[in-house]
BAPAVEX-875827 format. One record per residue (C-alpha): x, y, z. Coordinates in nm, 2 decimals, decimal comma. Layout:
BEGIN
<r <X; Y; Z>>
...
% end
This chain:
BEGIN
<r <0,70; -3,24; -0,42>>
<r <0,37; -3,29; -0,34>>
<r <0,12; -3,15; -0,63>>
<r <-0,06; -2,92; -0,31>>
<r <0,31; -2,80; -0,18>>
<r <0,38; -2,77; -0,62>>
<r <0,04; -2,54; -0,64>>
<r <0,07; -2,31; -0,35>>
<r <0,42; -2,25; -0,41>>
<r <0,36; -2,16; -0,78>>
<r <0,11; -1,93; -0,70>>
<r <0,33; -1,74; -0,46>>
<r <0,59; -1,68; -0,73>>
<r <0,24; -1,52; -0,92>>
<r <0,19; -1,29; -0,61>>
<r <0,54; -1,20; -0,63>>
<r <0,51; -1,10; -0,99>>
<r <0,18; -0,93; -0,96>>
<r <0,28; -0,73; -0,67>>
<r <0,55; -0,60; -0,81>>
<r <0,39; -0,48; -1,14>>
<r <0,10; -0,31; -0,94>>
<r <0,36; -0,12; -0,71>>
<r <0,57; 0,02; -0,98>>
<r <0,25; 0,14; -1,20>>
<r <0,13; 0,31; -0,89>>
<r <0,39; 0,42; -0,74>>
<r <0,55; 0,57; -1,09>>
<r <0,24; 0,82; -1,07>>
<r <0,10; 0,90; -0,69>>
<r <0,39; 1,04; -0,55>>
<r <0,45; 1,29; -0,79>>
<r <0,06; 1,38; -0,72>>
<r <0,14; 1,67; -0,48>>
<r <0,46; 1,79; -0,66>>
<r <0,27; 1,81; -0,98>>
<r <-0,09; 1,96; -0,91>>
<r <0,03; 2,18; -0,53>>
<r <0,42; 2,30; -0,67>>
<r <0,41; 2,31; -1,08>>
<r <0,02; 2,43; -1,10>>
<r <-0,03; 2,58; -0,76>>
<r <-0,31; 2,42; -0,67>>
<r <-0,45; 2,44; -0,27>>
<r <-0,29; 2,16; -0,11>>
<r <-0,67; 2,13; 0,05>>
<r <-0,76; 2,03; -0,31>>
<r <-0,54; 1,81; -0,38>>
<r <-0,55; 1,62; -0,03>>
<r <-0,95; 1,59; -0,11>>
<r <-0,89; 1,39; -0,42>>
<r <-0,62; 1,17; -0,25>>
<r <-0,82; 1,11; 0,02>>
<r <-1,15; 1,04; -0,21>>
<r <-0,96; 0,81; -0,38>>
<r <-0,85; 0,64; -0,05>>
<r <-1,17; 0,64; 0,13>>
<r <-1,35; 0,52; -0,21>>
<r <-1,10; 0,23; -0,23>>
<r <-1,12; 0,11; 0,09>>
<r <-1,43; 0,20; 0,21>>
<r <-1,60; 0,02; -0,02>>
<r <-1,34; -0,29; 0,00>>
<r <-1,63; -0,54; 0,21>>
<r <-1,81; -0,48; -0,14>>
<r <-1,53; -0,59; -0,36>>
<r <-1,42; -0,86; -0,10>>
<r <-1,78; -1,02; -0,07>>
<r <-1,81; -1,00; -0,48>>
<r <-1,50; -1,19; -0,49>>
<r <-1,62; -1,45; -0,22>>
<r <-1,91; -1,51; -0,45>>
<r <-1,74; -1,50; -0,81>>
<r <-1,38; -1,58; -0,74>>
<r <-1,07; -1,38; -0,73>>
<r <-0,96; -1,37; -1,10>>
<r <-1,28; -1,16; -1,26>>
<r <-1,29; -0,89; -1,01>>
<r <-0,87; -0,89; -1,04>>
<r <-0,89; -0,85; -1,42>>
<r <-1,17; -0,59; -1,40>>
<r <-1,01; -0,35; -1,11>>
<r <-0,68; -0,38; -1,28>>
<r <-0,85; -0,22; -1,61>>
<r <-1,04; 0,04; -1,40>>
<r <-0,71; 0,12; -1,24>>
<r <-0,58; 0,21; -1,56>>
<r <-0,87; 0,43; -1,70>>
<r <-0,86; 0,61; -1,41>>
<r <-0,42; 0,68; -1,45>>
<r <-0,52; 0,78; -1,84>>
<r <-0,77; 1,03; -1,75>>
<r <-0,58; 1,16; -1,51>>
<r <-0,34; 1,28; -1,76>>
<r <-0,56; 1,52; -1,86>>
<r <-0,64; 1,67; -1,55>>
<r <-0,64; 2,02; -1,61>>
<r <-0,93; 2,11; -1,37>>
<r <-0,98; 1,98; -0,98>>
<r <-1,29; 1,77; -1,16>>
<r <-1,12; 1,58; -1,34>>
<r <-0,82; 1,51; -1,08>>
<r <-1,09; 1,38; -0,84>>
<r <-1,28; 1,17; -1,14>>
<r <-0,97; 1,04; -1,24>>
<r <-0,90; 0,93; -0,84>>
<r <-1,21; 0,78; -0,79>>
<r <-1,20; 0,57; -1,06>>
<r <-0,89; 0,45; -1,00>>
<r <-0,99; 0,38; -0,64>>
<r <-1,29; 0,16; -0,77>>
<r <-1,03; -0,05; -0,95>>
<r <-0,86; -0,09; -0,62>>
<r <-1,22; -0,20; -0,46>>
<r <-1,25; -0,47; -0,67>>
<r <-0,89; -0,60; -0,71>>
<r <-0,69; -0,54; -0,35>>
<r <-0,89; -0,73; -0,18>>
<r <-0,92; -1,08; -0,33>>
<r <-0,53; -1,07; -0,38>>
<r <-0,46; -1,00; 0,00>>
<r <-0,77; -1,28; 0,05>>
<r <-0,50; -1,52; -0,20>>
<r <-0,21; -1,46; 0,03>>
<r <-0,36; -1,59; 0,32>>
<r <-0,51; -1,89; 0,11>>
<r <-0,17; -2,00; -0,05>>
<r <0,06; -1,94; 0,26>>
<r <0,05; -2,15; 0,55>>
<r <0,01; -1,95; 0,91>>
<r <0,36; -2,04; 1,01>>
<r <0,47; -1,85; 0,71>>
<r <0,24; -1,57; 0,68>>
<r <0,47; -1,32; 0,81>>
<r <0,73; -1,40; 0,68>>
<r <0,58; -1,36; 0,32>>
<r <0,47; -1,06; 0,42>>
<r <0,77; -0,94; 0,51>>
<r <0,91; -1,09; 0,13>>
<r <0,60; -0,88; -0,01>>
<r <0,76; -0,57; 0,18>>
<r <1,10; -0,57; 0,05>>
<r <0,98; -0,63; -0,27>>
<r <0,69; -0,31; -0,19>>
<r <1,00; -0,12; -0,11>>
<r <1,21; -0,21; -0,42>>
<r <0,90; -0,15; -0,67>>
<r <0,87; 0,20; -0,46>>
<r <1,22; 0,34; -0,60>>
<r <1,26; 0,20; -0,92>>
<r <0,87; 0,36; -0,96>>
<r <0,97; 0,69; -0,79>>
<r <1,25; 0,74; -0,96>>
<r <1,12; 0,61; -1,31>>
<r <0,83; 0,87; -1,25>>
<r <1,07; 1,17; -1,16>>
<r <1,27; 1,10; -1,47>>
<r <0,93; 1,11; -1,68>>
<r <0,83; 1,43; -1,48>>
<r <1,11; 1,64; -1,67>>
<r <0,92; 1,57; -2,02>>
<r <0,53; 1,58; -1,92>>
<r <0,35; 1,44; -1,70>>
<r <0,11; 1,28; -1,92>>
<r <0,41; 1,04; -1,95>>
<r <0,40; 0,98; -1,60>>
<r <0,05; 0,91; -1,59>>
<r <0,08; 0,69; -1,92>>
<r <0,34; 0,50; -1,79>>
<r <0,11; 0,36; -1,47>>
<r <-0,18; 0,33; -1,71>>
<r <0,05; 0,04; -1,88>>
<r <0,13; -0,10; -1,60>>
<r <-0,19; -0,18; -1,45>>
<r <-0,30; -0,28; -1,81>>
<r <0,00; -0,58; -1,83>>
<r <-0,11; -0,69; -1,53>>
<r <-0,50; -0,73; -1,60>>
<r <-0,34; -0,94; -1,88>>
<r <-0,15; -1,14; -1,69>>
<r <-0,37; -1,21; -1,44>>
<r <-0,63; -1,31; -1,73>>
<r <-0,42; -1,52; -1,92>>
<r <-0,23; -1,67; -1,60>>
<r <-0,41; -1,68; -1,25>>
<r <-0,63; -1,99; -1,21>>
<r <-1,02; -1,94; -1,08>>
<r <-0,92; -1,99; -0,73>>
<r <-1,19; -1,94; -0,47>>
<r <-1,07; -1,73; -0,17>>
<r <-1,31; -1,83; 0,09>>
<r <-1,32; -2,18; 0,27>>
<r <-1,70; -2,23; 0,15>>
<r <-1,81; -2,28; -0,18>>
<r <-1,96; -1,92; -0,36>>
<r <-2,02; -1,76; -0,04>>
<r <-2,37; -1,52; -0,07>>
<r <-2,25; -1,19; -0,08>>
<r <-2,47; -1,07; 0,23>>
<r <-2,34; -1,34; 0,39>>
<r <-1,95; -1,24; 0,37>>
<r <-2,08; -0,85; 0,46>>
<r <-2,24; -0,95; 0,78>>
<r <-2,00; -1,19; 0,89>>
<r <-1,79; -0,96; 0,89>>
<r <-1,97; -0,65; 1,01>>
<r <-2,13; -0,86; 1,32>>
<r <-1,77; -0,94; 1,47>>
<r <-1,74; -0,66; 1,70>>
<r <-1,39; -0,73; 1,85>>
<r <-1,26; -0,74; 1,46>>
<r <-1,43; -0,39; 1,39>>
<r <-1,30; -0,25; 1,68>>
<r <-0,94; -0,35; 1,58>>
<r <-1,03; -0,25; 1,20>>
<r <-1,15; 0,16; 1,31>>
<r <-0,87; 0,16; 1,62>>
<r <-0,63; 0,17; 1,28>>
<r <-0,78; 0,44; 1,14>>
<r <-0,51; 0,66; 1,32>>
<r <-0,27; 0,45; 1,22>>
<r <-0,31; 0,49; 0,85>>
<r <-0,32; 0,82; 0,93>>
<r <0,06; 0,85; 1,00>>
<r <0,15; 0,60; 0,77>>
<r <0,01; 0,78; 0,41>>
<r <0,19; 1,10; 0,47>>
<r <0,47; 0,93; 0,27>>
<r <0,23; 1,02; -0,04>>
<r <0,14; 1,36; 0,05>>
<r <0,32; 1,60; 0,35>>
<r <0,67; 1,42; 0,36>>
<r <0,73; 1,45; -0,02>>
<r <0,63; 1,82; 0,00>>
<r <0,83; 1,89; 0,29>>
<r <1,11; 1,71; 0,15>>
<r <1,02; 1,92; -0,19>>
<r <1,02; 2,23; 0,02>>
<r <1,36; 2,21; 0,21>>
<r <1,53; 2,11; -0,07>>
<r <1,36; 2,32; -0,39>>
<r <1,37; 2,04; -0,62>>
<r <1,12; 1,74; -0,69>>
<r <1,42; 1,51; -0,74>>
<r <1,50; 1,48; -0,42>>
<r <1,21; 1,31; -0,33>>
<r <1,38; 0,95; -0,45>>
<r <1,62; 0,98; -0,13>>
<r <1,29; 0,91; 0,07>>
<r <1,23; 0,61; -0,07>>
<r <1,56; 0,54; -0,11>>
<r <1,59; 0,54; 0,23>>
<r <1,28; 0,30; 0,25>>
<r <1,46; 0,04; -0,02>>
<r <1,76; 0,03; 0,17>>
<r <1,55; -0,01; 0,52>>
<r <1,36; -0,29; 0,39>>
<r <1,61; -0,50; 0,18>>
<r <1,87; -0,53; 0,49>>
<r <1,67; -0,53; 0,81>>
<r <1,27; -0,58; 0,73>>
<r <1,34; -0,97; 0,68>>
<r <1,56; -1,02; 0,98>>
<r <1,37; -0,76; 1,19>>
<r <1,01; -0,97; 1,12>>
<r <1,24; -1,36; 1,21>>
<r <1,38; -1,21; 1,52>>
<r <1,08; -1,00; 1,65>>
<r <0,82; -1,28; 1,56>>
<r <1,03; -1,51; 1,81>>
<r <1,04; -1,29; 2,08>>
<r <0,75; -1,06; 2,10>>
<r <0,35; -1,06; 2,05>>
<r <0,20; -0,91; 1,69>>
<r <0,01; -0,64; 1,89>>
<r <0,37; -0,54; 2,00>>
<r <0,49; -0,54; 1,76>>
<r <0,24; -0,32; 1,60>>
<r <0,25; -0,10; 1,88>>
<r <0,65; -0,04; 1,90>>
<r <0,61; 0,02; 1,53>>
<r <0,37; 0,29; 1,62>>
<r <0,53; 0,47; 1,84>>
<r <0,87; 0,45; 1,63>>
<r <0,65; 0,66; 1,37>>
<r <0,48; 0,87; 1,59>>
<r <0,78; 1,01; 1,77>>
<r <0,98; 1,09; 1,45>>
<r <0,73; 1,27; 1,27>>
<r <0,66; 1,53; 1,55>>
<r <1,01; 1,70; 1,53>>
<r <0,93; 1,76; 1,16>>
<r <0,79; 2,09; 1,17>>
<r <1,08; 2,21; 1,37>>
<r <1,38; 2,15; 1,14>>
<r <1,50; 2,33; 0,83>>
<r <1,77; 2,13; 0,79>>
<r <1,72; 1,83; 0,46>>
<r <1,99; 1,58; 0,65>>
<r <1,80; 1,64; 0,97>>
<r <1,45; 1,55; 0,77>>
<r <1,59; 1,28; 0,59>>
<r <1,73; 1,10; 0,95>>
<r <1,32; 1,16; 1,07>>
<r <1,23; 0,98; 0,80>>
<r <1,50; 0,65; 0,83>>
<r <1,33; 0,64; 1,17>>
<r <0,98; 0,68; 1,03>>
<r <1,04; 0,38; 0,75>>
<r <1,21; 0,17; 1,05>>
<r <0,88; 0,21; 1,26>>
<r <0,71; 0,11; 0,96>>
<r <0,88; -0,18; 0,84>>
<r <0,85; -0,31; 1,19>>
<r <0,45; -0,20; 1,20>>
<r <0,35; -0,31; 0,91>>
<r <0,41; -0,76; 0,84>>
<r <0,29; -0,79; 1,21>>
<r <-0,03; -0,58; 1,08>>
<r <-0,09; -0,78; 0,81>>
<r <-0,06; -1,11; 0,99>>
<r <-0,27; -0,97; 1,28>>
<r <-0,57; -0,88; 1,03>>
<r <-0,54; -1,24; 0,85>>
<r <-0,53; -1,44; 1,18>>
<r <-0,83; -1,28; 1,34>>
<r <-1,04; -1,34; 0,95>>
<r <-1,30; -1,58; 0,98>>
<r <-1,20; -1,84; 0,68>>
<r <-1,55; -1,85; 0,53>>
<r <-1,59; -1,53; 0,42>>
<r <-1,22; -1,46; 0,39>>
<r <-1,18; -1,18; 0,14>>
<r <-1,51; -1,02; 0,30>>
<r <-1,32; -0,95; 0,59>>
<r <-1,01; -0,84; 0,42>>
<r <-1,24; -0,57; 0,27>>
<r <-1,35; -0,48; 0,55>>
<r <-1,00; -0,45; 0,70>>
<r <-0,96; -0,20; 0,47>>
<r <-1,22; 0,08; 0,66>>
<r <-0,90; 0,21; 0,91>>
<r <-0,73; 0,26; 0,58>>
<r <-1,10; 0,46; 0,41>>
<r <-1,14; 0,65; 0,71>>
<r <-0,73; 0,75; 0,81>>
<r <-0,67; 0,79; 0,45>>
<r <-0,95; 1,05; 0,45>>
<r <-0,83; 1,21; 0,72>>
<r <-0,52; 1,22; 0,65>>
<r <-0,51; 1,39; 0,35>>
<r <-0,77; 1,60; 0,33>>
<r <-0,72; 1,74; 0,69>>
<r <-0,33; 1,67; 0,64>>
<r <-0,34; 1,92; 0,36>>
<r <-0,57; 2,12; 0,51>>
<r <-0,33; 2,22; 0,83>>
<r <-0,02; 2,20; 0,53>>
<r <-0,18; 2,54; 0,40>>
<r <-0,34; 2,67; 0,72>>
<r <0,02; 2,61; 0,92>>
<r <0,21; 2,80; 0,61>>
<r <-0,06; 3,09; 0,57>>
<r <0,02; 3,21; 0,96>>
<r <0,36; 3,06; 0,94>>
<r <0,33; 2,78; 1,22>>
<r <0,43; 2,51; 1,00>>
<r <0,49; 2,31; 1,34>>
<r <0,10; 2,23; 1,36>>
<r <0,04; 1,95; 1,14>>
<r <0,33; 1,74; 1,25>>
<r <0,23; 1,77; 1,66>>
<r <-0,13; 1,66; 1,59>>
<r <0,04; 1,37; 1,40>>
<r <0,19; 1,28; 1,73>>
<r <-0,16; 1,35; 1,93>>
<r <-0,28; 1,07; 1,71>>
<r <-0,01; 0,83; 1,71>>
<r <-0,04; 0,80; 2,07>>
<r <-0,37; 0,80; 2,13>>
<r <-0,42; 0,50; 1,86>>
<r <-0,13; 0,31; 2,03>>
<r <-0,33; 0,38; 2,40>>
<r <-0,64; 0,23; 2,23>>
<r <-0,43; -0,06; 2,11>>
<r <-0,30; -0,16; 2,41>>
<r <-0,64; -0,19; 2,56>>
<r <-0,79; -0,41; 2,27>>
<r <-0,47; -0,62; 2,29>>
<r <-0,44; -0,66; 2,68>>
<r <-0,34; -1,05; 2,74>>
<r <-0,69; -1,04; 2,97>>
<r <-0,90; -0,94; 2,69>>
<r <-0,75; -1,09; 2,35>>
<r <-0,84; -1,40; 2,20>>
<r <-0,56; -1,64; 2,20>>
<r <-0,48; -1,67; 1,80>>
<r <-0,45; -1,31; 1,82>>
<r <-0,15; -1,28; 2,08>>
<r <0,06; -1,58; 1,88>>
<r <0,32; -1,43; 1,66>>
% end
């Protein structure tokens, strides 16, 4: 094997292992988020959307930062460093006792997610060929899906002793991994050019108006996709009076993504555009979160929610390749910061005002409310997609698949 073919394909199996340490240290602790601070302490869900949504509009907000620092210094330092924020901020958080500390704790695990996410999504697209992109993607996902279970469910079992455990548990986690990644990943540069100014990398990116448009257009659809973190586990929670129930959601996503997410992304990629893709994705989302507010029944929620992971898993590797196909290669992890601002800004949105209607729609008992305004949005975001992504208006690398 060639030593170029030997290196790339070494440093995907590193991906694969990093990936899957990050997902099960955060997945062990931000699902049980709501359930702990809304149903055990009683907290508004208001609050406790704010801090999620701090955390996610900290993180990805300020991702063009931690993508143009890794453009200029290399992946590995900024890695190692997020990694160990990451951690302080799941230690402190075991202490939270007081909305201050909850939302300290959040943001500084969101600045550990500024400074690593975005040089290891900028590593993907330098170790995988385009031909291949998606499909790794799609690898990344089912392995995103596994690490979501065995994470959930390790979480929920640590939830019955304290959930200082919980938060301990993730704290580890993200501390292996900064080891790891120390002792292991090479210094590979993530951009095409050699220690790319940061300015440079920040206006690059912020100067390409049809990849900003496509970046805030996604802003409603991260606002769809995070209410697996916040309104579906305490709807699930609700209907069924028990935390522990919440593992059948992502049980439901494991299952989902191990049998059809790998098959769905070889067939689809043949036949239809990414933008399609995306959109059908959308839609599959949008429409089976609206009934939500209407049933009482936990079967009838949990079949919304097979159909809600289903529109994901077909939404989400054409995403991904979309966003790495339409980066400019010289300031490669700059713009895979800045793809990040949909996430900031839906992530905001969706949790603060997602919790926000959560207690408004349960104070005058319309509980319906959140869940049709979910819909508003999906549609509206797929109507604006469509007109980016009309075949008279895209560039050409954009429509391949």
């Amino acid at each position: 094997m060639p030593r170029v073919s030997r290196v790339r394909n070494l440093g995907k199996y590193f991906l694969l292992l990093d990936n899957l340490l990050v997902v099960l240290g955060f997945f062990i602790v931000f699902p049980l988020i709501s359930i702990r601070f809304v149903d055990q302490l009683g907290w508004a869900a208001l609050l406790v959307g704010f801090a999620l949504g701090l955390r996610q509009f900290i993180q990805q907000g300020l991702g063009i930062f931690g993508g143009a620092l890794a453009d200029r210094f290399g992946a590995k330092p900024m890695i190692v460093t997020g990694m160990l924020l990451r951690a302080a901020g799941f230690a402190s958080m075991a202490m939270a006792d007081q909305p201050w500390i909850l939302m300290l704790s959040c943001a500084l695990s969101a600045f550990g997610g500024t400074l690593f996410d975005p040089p290891r999504v900028a590593l993907v697209i330098k170790l995988t060929r385009p031909h291949e992109r998606g499909r790794f993607y799609s690898i990344l996902m089912m392995q995103d899906s596994a690490g979501v279970v065995i994470g959930a469910l390790l979480g929920s079992w640590l939830l019955q002793y304290d959930f200082q455990w919980v938060c301990w548990s993730g704290a580890a986690f993200f501390v292996l991994t900064a080891a790891l990644n120390a002792f292991v990943l090479p210094a590979y540069r993530v951009s095409a050019s050699v220690r790319t100014p940061i300015m440079t990398g920040i206006k690059t990116a912020l100067r390409d108006k049809y990849f900003r448009r496509y970046v805030l257009t996604l802003t409603g659809y991260y606002v769809l996709s995070i209410q697996v973190m916040l309104m579906l586990p305490l709807l699930v929670n609700e209907i069924s009076g028990t935390p522990t129930t919440i593992r059948w959601m992502y049980l439901i996503q494991a299952v989902l993504s191990l049998s059809l997410l790998y098959p769905i992304a070889r067939w689809s990629e043949k036949h239809f555009r990414l933008d399609q893709r995306l959109m059908t994705g959308l839609l599959l989302m949008t429409f089976s979160l609206m009934p939500l507010g209407f049933v009482t029944s936990l079967s009838t929620v949990l079949f919304l929610i097979f159909f809600f992971y289903l529109g994901l898993i077909i939404a989400e590797p054409a995403r991904e390749t979309l966003s790495a196909s339409l980066a400019n290669p010289y300031a490669r992890a700059s713009y895979m910061g800045f793809s990040k601002l949909g996430l900031a800004f839906g992530g905001a949105i969706g949790y603060t005002g997602g919790g926000w209607l959560y207690d408004i729609g349960h104070e005058f008992s319309v509980p319906q409310v959140p869940w049709v305004l979910l819909g508003v949005i999906g549609l509206a975001t797929a109507i604006a997609l469509h007109r980016q992504f009309s075949p008279r208006t895209i560039a050409p690398k954009a429509l391949a698949s």
